[in-house]
N, C-alpha and C positions, 0 to 999 in steps of 0.2 A: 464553443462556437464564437463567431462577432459579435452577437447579440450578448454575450455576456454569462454563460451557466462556469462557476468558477470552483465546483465540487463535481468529479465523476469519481464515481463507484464501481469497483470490478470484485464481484463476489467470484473466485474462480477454482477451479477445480483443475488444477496445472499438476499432472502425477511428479514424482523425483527423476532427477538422469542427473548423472555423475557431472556437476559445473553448472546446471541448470539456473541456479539463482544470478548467477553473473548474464544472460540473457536476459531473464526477467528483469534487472533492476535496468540493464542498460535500454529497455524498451519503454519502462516506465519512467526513465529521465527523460528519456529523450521527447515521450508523450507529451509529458506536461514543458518542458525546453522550446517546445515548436511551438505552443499556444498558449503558455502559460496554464496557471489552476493548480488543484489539488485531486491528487490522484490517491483517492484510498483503495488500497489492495487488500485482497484477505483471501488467503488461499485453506484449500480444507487440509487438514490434520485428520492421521491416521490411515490405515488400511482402510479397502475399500469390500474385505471380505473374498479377494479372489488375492493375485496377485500385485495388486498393485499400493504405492506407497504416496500417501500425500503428504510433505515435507511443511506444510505451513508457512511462517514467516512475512507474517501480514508487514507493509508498509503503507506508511504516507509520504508522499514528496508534494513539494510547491517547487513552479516553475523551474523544474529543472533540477532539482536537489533532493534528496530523501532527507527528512527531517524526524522518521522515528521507524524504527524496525522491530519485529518481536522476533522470535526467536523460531531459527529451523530445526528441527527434529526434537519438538518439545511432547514431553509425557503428558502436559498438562489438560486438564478436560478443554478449557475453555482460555484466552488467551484474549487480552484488551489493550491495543496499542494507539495511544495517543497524541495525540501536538495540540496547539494552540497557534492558529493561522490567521492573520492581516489581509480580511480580503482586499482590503485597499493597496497592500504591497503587489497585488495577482494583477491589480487595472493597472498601477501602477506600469510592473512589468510588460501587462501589453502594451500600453499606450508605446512604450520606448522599442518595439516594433513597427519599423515603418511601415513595413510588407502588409501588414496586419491593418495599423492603422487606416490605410487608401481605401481595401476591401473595407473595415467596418466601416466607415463613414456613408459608402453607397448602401451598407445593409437595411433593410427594412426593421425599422422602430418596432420593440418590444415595449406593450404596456407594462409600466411599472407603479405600484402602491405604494406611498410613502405610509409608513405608522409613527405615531408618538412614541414610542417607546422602542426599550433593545432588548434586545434575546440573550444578549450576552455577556459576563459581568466585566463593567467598565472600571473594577479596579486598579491603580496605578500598577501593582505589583505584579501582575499578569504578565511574565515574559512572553513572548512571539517564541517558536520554535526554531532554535538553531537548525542548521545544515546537520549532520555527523556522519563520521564515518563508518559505510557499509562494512557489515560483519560475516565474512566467509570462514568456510571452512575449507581446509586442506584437502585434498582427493581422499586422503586416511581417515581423516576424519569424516566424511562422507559416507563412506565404505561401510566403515563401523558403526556410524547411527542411525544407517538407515535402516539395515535388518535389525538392529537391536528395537527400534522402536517400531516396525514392523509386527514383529515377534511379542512386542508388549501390548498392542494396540488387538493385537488377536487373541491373545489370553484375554484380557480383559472383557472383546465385547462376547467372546463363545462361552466365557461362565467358565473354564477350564481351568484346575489349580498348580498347573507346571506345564512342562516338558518330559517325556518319558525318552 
């Protein structure tokens, strides 16, 4: 918003369709593009017991950039994707928003708390999270992992030891 919340969180439940992740990321750049922030993503993994397929692929982006991706069509139980973020580069980014700038100036002041102390370690060697480049899969490849892990995600949670 103006007032300054420079982390939203989208816990989502977004099923698989053949290209779908090139949507999604193009909606969560563009999110955080317009307003600046960090947009943490986390989509569910696995079957949902009927038909349907949750592809995963959790991301983080800052204003406009994906800075770390996990992985689509992962077997893995549990899956923890990272960066290390400058919220000062987020004000930074809005300030150099005109549009932005006009509005928040008339915006109504948020109480804020100064503390002694930081949350977070101030060691030099700390790099900020690069940009990188998003990681798709081919329609084939698509195709292939998504009944494959489908299929694995169903054996697994019905207790069942194959395919007959």
């Amino acid at each position: 918003g103006l007032a300054g919340v420079e982390l939203l969180g989208n816990g989502s439940g977004s099923h698989h369709e053949l290209r779908k992740l090139h949507t999604r990321v193009d909606l969560i750049r563009s999110a955080t593009a317009k307003s600046g922030g960090v947009y943490l993503y986390a989509n569910q993994m696995g079957c949902d017991g009927g038909r349907m397929l949750y592809d995963g692929c959790a991301m983080i982006a800052c204003n406009g950039r994906i800075v770390a991706q996990g992985d689509q069509f992962s077997l893995k139980d549990v899956e923890v994707v990272t960066a290390l973020i400058d919220l000062q580069e987020i004000r930074s980014y809005r300030i150099s928003k005109a549009s932005r700038g006009v509005q928040a100036s008339s915006a109504k002041s948020i109480h804020s708390v100064t503390v002694d102390f930081n949350i977070s370690c101030t060691a030099s060697f700390a790099e900020v999270s690069r940009p990188i480049e998003v990681r798709y899969h081919t329609p084939q490849e698509e195709i292939a992992f998504g009944p494959a892990c489908w299929l694995w995600d169903y054996l697994r949670r019905s207790g069942a030891s194959g395919f007959f």
